[in-house]
Phi, psi and omega in degrees: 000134152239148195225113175271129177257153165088166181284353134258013137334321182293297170325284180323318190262354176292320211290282216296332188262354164270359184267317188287329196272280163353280173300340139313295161306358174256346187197070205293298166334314160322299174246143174315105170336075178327124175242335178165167193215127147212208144245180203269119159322319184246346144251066197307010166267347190252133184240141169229177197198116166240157129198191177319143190275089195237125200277121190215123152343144155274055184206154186308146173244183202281129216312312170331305192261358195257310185288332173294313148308337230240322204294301194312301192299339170314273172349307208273322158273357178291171188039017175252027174295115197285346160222061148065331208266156169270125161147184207226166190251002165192170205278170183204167209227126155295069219051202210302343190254108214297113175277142193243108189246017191291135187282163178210165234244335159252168219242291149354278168286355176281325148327294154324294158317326177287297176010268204305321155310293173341302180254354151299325168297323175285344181287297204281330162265358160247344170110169121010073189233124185269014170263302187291344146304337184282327172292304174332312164321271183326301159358284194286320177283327202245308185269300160323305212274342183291318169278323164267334184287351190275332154339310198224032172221174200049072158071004183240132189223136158274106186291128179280147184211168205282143151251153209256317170059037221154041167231116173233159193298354169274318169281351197204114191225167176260157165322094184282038158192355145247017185051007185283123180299146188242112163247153200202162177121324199305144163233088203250143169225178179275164081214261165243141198294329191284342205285310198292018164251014155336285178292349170298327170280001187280122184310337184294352156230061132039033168242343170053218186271354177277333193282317178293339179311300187281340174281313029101291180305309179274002197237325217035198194251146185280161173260151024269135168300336189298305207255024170310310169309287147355287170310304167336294221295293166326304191273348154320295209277000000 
């Protein structure tokens, strides 16, 4: 269980228990059941999020069972987006910080739009940097559209399958007591199945290059395969 007060609070935990329900139907084995989100009859400012109770290991878990799962859920949701569209039917939080899930008809703006969430939030706790505006611009005019628009032009399109967009070695533990990988946690959305290998590059969760490696095996690369890395690169920040 977890508990937030206030309305956005409210937001948070409807976010974590339809996002956790979603993603739970796709890898029921996986996830800590989702059971219900409200407040409290004596404190009606205070939101929870329950679900099931799963006794879990503190350790990377294994490359193989991890990419299987994680691969199955791509797979098996793709093109099950309920209007065809990239985005989520209510908003959901990367901690604390609030995704912007209004759907949109490309991969592109939808990307863009989370971004620009992101770094409005960075902006509003750290101030004001006109070099990081500058990048960010760029960002957004240059390196996206350089990278994601090629996705979905020449004849190439993407089917959105739910991403989980958090799984890092804190979200995804083995059982301690069926060894089964858990993944919990979720901030799901419809979109390309490559995003949720973002956090793989970062070294503080020591998972890299054997996992993007083994992903890579069973998924292979959306085209053009040339800008993978790239793309990788992207979905990192």
């Amino acid at each position: 269980m977890k508990c937030e007060f206030g309305e956005k609070a409210r937001r948070m935990m409807e976010g974590a228990f339809r996002s956790e329900k979603a993603y739970y139907s796709y890898a029921p084995e996986h996830v800590p059941k989702p059971l219900a989100f409200g407040n409290f009859k004596a404190e009606p400012e205070k939101w929870s999020y329950l679900s099931d109770f799963r006794k879990m290991i503190n350790e990377l878990p294994d490359v193989e069972k991890f990419v299987e799962v994680v691969s199955k859920v791509h797979l098996s949701s793709k093109g099950k987006s309920p209007n065809g569209r990239f985005g989520f039917d209510v908003a959901t939080h990367l901690a604390n910080i609030p995704n912007n899930n209004t759907w949109q008809d490309s991969w592109e703006a939808w990307f863009t739009q989370a971004m620009k969430v992101m770094y409005g939030f960075e902006k509003e706790s750290q101030g004001e940097d006109e070099e990081l505006d500058t990048l960010f611009d760029a960002l957004c005019s240059k390196v996206i559209p350089r990278l994601l628009r090629p996705l979905e032009t020449d004849g190439r399109s993407i089917e959105p399958c739910l991403v989980h967009s958090d799984l890092w070695p804190g979200n995804v533990m083995p059982d301690a007591d069926t060894g089964e990988i858990m993944i919990f946690d979720s901030c799901a959305f419809w979109g390309h199945n490559e995003a949720d290998l973002g956090p793989w590059r970062a070294p503080r969760y020591r998972l890299g290059e054997p996992y993007l490696e083994q992903y890579k095996k069973v998924m292979g690369k959306s085209e053009p395969e040339a800008d993978w890395d790239d793309r990788n690169a992207l979905y990192a920040l």
